[in-house]
C-alpha positions in Angstrom: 36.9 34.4 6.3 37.2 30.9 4.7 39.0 28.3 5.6 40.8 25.5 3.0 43.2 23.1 2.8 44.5 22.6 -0.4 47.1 19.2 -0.8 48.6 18.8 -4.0 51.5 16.2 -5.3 54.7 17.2 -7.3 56.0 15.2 -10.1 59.1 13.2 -8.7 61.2 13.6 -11.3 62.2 17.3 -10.1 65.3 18.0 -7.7 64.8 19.2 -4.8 65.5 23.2 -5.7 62.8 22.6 -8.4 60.2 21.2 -6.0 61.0 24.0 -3.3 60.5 26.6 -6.6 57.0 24.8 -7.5 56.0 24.8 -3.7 57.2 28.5 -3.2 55.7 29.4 -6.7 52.0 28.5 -5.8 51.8 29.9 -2.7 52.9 32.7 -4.3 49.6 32.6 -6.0 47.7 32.3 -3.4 49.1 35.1 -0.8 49.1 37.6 -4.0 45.2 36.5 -4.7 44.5 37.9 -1.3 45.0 34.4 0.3 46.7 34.1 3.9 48.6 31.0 3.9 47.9 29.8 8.1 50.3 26.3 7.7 52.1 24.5 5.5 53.4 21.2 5.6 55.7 19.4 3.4 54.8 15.6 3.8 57.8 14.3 1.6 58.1 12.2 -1.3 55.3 8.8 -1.2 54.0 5.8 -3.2 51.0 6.3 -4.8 48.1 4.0 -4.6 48.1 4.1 -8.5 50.1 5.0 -10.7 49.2 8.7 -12.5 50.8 10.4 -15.4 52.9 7.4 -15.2 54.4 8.3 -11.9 54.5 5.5 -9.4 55.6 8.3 -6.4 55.4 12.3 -5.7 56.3 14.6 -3.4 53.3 15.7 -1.1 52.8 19.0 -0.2 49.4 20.7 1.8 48.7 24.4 2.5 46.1 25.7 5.4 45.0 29.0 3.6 42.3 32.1 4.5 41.0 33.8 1.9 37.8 36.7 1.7 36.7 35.1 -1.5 37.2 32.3 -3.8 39.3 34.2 -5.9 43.1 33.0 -4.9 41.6 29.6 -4.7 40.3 29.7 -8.2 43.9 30.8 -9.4 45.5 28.4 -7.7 43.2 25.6 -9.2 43.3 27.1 -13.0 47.1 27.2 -12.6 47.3 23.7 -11.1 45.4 22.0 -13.6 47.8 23.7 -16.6 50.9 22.8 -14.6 53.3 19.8 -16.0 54.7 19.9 -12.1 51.5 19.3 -10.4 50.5 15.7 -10.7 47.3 15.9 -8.8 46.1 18.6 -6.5 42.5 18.5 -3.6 41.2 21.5 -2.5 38.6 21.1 0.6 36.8 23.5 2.6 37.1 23.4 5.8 33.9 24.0 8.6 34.7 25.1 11.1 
């Protein structure tokens, strides 16, 4: 198994039923990529260091994830990179 964390920002003009749908929608991705989602952790809305998209704040958000293969985490990336909710997204491998 691999581990990775994947942290990724939500646009901060969204309520807060829309964040917990884009939040709830990606994971999605991942656990039906084969993906087992270990922690989450919702870090709240911040001030960015620069401004991106023209957003000045966002709403963190990071995932703990297992996966077999690369497969969910591939998803996930294509997906965040389309997205008009996802400002900016990381995804690191973790050694353990």
């Amino acid at each position: 198994m691999r581990n990775y964390e994947i942290m990724f920002i939500v646009r901060p003009t969204l309520s807060e039923e829309e964040v917990k749908k884009v939040i709830k929608d990606f994971g999605k991705v991942l656990t039906t990529n084969g993906a087992k989602i270990t922690n989450e952790t919702d870090m709240g809305q911040r001030e960015l260091a620069y401004e991106i998209k023209d957003f000045k704040s966002g709403f963190y958000y990071v995932y703990d994830i297992e996966a077999k293969d690369d497969k969910a985490i591939k998803e996930f990336d294509r997906l965040a990179l389309i997205s008009k909710d996802i400002v900016r997204h990381l995804i690191t491998k973790k050694e353990d």
